[in-house]
ZAMARGU-4260 file (C-alpha; in steps of 0.2 Angstrom, whole numbers, plus 5000, padded with zeros to 4 digits):
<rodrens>
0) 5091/4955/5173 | 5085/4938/5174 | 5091/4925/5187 | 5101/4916/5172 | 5111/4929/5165
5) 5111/4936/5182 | 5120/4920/5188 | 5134/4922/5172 | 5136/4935/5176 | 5143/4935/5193
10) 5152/4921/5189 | 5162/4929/5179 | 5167/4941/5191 | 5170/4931/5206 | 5188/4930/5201
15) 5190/4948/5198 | 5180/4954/5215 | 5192/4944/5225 | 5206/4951/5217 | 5199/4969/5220
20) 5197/4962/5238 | 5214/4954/5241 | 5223/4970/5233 | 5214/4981/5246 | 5215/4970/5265
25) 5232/4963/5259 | 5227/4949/5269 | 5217/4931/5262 | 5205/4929/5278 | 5200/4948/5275
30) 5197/4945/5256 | 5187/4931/5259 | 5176/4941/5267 | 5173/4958/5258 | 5173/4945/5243
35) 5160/4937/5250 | 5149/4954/5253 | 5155/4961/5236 | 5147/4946/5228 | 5132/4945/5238
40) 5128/4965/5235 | 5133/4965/5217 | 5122/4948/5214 | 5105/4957/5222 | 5110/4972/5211
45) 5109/4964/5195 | 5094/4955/5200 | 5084/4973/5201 | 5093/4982/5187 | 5085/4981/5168
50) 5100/4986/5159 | 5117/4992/5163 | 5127/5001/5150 | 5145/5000/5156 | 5144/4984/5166
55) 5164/4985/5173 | 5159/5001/5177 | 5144/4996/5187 | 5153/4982/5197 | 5168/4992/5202
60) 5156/5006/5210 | 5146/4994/5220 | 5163/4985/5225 | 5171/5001/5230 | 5154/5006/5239
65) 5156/4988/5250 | 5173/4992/5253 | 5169/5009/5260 | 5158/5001/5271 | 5168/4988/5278
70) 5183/4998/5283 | 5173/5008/5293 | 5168/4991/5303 | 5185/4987/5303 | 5191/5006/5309
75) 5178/5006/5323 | 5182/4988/5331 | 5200/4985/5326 | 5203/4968/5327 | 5220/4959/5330
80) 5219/4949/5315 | 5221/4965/5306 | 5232/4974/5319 | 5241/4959/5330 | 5246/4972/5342
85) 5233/4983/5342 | 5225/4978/5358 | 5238/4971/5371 | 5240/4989/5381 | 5224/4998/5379
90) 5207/4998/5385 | 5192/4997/5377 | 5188/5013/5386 | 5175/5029/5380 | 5188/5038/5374
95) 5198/5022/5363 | 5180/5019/5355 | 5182/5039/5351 | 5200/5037/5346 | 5196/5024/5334
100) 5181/5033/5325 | 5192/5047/5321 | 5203/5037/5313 | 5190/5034/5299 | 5188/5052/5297
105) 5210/5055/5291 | 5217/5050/5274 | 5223/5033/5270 | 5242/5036/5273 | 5238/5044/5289
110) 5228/5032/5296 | 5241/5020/5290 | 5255/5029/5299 | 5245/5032/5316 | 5240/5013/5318
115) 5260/5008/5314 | 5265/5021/5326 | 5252/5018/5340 | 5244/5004/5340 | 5261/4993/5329
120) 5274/5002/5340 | 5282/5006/5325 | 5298/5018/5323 | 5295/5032/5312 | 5308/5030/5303
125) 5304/5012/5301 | 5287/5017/5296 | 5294/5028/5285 | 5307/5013/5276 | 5290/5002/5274
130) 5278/5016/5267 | 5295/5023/5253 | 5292/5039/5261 | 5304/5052/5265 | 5305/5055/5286
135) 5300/5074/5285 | 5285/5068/5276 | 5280/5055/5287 | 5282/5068/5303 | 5270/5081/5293
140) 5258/5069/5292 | 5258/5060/5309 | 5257/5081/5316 | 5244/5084/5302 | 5234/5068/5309
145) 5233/5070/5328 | 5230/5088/5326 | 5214/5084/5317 | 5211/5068/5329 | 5212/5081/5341
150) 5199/5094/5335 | 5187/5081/5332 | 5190/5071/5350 | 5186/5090/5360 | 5172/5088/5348
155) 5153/5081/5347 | 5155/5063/5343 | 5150/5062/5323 | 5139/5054/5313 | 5150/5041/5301
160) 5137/5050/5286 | 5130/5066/5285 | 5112/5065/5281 | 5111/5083/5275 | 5120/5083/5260
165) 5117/5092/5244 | 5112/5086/5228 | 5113/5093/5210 | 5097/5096/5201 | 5102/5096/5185
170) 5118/5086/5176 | 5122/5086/5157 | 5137/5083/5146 | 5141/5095/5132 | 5149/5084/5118
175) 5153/5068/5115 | 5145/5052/5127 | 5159/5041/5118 | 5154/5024/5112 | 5143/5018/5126
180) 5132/5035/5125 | 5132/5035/5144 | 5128/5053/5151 | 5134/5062/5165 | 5121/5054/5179
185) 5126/5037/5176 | 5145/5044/5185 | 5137/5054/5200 | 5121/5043/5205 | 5127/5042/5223
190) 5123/5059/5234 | 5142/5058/5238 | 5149/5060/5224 | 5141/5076/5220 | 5146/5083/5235
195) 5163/5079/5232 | 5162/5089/5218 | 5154/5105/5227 | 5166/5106/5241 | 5182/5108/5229
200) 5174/5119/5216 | 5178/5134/5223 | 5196/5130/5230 | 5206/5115/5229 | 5206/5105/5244
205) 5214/5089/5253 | 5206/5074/5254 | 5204/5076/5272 | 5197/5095/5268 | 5185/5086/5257
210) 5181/5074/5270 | 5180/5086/5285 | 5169/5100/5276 | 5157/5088/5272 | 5159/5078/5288
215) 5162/5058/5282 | 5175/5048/5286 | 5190/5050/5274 | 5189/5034/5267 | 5172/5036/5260
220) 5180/5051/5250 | 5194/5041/5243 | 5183/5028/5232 | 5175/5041/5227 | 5187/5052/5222
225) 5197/5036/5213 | 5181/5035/5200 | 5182/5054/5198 | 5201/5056/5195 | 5198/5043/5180
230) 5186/5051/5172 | 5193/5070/5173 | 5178/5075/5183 | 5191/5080/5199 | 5209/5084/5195
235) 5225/5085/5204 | 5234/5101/5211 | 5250/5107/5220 | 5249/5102/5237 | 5242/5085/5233
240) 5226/5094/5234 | 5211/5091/5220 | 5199/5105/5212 | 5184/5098/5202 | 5183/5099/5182
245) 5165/5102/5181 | 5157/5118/5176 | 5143/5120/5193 | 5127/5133/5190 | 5125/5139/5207
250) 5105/5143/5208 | 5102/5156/5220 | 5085/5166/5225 | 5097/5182/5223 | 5103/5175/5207
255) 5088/5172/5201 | 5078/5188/5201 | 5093/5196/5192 | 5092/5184/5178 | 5072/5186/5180
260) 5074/5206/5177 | 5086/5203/5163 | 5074/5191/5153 | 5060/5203/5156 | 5070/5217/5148
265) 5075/5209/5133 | 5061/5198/5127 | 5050/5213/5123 | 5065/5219/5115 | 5064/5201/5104
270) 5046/5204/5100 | 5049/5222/5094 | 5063/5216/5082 | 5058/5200/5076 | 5045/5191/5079
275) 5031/5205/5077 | 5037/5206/5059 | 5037/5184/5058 | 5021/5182/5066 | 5012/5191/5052
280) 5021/5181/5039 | 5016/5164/5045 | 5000/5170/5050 | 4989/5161/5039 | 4993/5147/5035
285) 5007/5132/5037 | 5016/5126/5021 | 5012/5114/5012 | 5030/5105/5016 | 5025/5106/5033
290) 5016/5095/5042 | 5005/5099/5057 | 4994/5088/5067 | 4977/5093/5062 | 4984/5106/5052
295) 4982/5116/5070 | 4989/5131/5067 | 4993/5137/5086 | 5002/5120/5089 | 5013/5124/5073
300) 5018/5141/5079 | 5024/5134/5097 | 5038/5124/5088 | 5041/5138/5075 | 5043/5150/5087
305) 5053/5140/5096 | 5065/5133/5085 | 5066/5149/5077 | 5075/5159/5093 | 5086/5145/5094
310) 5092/5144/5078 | 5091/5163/5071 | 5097/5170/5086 | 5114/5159/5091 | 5125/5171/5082
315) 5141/5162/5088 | 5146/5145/5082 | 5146/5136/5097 | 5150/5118/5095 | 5168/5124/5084
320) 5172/5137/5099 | 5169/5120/5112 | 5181/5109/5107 | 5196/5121/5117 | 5185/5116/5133
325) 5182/5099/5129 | 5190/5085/5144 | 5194/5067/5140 | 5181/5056/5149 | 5194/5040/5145
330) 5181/5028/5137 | 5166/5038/5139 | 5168/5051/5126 | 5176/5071/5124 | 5163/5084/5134
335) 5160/5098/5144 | 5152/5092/5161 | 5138/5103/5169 | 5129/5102/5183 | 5116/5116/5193
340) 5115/5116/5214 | 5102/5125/5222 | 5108/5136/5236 | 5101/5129/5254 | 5081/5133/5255
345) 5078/5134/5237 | 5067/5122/5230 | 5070/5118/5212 | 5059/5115/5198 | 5068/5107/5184
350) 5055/5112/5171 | 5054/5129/5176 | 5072/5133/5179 | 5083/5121/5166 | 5076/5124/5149
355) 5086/5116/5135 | 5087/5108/5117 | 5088/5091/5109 | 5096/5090/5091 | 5101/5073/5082
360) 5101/5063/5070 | 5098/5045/5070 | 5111/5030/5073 | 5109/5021/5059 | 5105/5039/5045
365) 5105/5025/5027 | 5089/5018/5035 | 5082/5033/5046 | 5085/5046/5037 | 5077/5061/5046
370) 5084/5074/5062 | 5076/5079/5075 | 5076/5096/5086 | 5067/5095/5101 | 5065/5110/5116
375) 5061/5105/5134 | 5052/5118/5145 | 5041/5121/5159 | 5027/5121/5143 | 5027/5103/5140
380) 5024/5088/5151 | 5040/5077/5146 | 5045/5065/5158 | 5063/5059/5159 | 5065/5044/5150
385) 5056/5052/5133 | 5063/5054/5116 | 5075/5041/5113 | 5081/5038/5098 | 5072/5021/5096
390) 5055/5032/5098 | 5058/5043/5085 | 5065/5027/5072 | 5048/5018/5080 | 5039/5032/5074
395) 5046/5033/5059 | 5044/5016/5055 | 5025/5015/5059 | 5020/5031/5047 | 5030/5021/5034
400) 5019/5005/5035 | 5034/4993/5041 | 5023/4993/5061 | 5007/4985/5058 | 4993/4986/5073
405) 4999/4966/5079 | 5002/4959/5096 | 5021/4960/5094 | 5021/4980/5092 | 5006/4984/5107
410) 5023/4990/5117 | 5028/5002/5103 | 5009/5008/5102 | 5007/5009/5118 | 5023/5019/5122
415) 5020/5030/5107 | 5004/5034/5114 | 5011/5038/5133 | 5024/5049/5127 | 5011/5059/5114
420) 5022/5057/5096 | 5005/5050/5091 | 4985/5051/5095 | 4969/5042/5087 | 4961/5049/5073
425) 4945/5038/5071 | 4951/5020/5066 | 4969/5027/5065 | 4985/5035/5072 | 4992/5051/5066
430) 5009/5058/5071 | 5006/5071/5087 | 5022/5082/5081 | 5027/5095/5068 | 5035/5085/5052
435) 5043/5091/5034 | 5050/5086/5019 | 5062/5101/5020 | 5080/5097/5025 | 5085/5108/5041
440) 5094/5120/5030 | 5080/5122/5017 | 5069/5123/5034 | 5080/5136/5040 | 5080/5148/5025
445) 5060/5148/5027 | 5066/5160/5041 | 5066/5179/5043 | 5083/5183/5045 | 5087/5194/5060
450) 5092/5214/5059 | 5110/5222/5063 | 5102/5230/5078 | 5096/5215/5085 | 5116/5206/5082
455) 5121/5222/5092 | 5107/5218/5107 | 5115/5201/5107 | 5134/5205/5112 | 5124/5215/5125
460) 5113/5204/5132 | 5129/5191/5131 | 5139/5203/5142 | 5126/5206/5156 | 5125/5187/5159
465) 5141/5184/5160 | 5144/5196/5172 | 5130/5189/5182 | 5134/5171/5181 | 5154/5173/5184
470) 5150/5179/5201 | 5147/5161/5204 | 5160/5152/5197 | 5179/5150/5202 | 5193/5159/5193
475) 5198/5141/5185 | 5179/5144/5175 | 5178/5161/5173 | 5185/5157/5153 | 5171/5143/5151
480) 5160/5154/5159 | 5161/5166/5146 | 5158/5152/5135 | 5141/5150/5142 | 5136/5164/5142
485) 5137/5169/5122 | 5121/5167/5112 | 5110/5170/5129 | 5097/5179/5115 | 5094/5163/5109
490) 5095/5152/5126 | 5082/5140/5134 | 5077/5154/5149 | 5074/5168/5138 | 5064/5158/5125
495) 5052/5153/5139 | 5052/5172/5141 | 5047/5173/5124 | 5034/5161/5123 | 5027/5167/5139
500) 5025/5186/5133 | 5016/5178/5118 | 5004/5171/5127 | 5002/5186/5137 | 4998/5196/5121
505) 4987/5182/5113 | 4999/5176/5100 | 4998/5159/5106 | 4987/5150/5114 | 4987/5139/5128
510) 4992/5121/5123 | 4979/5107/5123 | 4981/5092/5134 | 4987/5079/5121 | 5000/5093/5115
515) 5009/5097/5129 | 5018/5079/5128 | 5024/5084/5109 | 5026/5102/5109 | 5042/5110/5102
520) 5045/5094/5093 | 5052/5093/5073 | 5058/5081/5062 | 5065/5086/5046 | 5068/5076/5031
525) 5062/5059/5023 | 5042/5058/5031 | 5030/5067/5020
</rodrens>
């Protein structure tokens, strides 16, 4: 962002920040200054970033972010401007610097009633008139806090962050992005927040559970946890405990040998049935409402193949059955939210290991009309910020004449070119991707439809991945699981199956350098 609408801006936030500031210190002198920081960290950010899609969004986390840092300051040196009686009969001794960094680590209401009680000299039951808690509850948690202060004093001093914290390898949402088009990574970009999510996937826990099994102060959960609540990626249970609303594919070496054999047992099984009898018919030739670079026949047959699995073979109408499992995201859209871990020692290779497909149409259909399908494997060399919409429309618009080579489209050109949607052809461009005149449906019924034996082998293959993958998963998944794991004959792990047995036989050959950017790319309709 430039320094100009960088300085709007934050102009416009300054009111709101110090509002966010003032409802969290409850005191002026204290929002002054984490107003002050908020300002400053939000301003640099803005400075850096290109684009931000959900700019409210983006302040709040970097403002919650500063807060989480500064009450830890505040936690470790409390100060009598926060705390007026905090010091007068305690010593600044080992053990109150220790006493104090375990505060960070409880939950807000208990670090609130052990600094009334301790440091305030506070009556419980007074504590328990100003806090509109019930006495009980306020003795649970003051037992519940210096039991854990406790633990953690017999204990090693900790570390207020935990360097060794998990990250997830994979994130996508099934469904709707809501208005914005914002997808799952744009809600977990800190390390935090995904941990959050994997220590209450398997069981609900308390926020100071939460905080404790991944060893951070409490407070550091908290913000977190607010931005999650909101969107229905964590939700509440009994007990004031929270369990995450994310479905989490839990990659493991064990796991993945299983899934390994399983592929290997049924892909040969998927050349016997099918694709033996459709590689003979589109042998020869492509069709002449097909359009293939070069008219290269082994390039065609990638993306035939390809597309082919994925749409002959999902038997079961997913996107109808989906809905049931679809969660509000409040303004960003209905979806299923997904996510894949790598057990400890694992490396992951996001190629090799997440397969999926891209289908759409364009935003604005009255003046692109065309859909594309598009599979992304270990095969091609797709980085991720390819295939946007505003590629495939550029695209489109320079094979109809309306992008002329002039200085004011070399970026279109030139990104076209990186991403490899087109190549030179002497004085020329051609497009670098499989192209017809057929609708999808037309396109469709080009294809051999698929035995009664092989529908049976489906249900079957359908069963022994569930049964696999629900090993991994909570009871709370166990029915989503099941959803993911129908049409598994027709999923992105067994297609690179497929594709690698074909190779193996010679069916297909090895792609070419300037292909592997392109590969298992279509667009149907409007073009030739």
């Amino acid at each position: 962002m430039d320094k100009k609408q960088a300085d709007r801006t934050i102009t416009k936030y300054i009111e709101k920040i110090f509002g966010f500031s003032l409802s969290k210190t409850k005191k002026i002198d204290l929002a002054e200054e984490l107003s002050s920081r908020i300002v400053f960290e939000v301003y640099k950010a803005l400075l850096e970033v290109k684009e931000i899609h959900n700019l409210d969004g983006y302040v709040y986390r970097i403002a919650s972010n500063v807060y989480a840092r500064f009450m830890v300051e505040e936690m470790r040196g409390i100060t009598p401007t926060v705390y007026p009686n905090s010091q007068k009969s305690i010593d600044k001794n080992e053990g109150y610097i220790r006493i104090r960094e375990q505060i960070v680590y409880l939950s807000q209401i208990q670090r609130e009633i052990i600094i009334l009680h301790y440091f305030d000299k506070m009556k419980l039951k007074d504590i328990a008139e100003k806090l509109s808690l019930s006495l009980g509850t306020v003795k649970w948690h003051l037992h519940e806090a210096r039991e854990q202060m406790k633990e953690g004093f017999n204990n090693a001093p900790q570390s207020t962050y935990n360097s060794n914290l998990r990250k997830f390898h994979f994130m996508q949402n099934y469904g709707s992005y809501g208005p914005l088009n914002i997808e799952m990574p744009f809600y977990f970009t800190s390390t935090l927040s995904q941990n959050i999510a994997l220590a209450a996937y398997d069981f609900p826990r308390t926020m100071t559970e939460i905080a404790n099994a991944l060893r951070v102060p409490a407070v550091f959960v908290e913000n977190e946890m607010e931005h999650l609540l909101e969107s229905n990626f964590m939700v509440r249970s009994p007990g004031n405990k929270y369990q995450t609303n994310i479905y989490i594919i839990k990659e493991t070496k064990e796991k993945a040998a299983v899934l390994q054999q399983i592929v290997q047992k049924y892909r040969q099984i998927v050349y016997d049935e099918y694709l033996a009898f459709f590689l003979k018919e589109f042998q020869h030739s492509v069709p002449q409402s097909i359009y293939t670079p070069n008219n290269d026949h082994n390039f065609f047959m990638w993306s035939l193949v390809s597309y082919a699995c994925f749409r002959k073979f999902a038997m079961k109408n997913e996107q109808q059955e989906a809905t049931k499992f679809f969660v509000n995201r409040r303004y960003y859209g209905k979806n299923i939210a997904l996510a894949a871990v790598c057990e400890t020692g694992m490396e992951y290779d996001n190629k090799q290991d997440r397969s999926f497909d891209r289908m759409g149409t364009s935003h604005l259909p009255e003046v692109y009309p065309f859909t594309i399908w598009q599979f992304w494997s270990k095969f091609d060399d797709r980085k991720d910020h390819n295939s946007t919409h505003q590629e495939f429309e550029n695209l489109y618009d320079l094979l109809n004449g309306k992008i002329q080579r002039e200085v004011s489209h070399i970026e279109t050109y030139q990104r076209l070119f990186r991403d490899g949607y087109i190549i030179s052809q002497g004085a020329t461009e051609i497009a670098n991707i499989v192209m017809t005149s057929l609708s999808q449906a037309e396109f469709d019924a080009l294809l051999p439809p698929i035995s009664e034996n092989l529908r049976a082998i489906s249900h079957q293959i359908d069963e022994e991945m569930f049964r696999l993958h629900v090993q991994y998963c909570p009871s709370s998944m166990h029915e989503l699981c099941r959803f993911f794991s129908r049409n598994s004959l027709a999923r992105g792990s067994m297609r690179v199956g497929v594709l690698d047995l074909l190779l193996e036989k010679g069916k297909l050959k090895p792609l070419k350098k300037n292909q592997k950017r392109s590969v298992n790319t279509i667009m149907f309709q409007g073009i030739i």
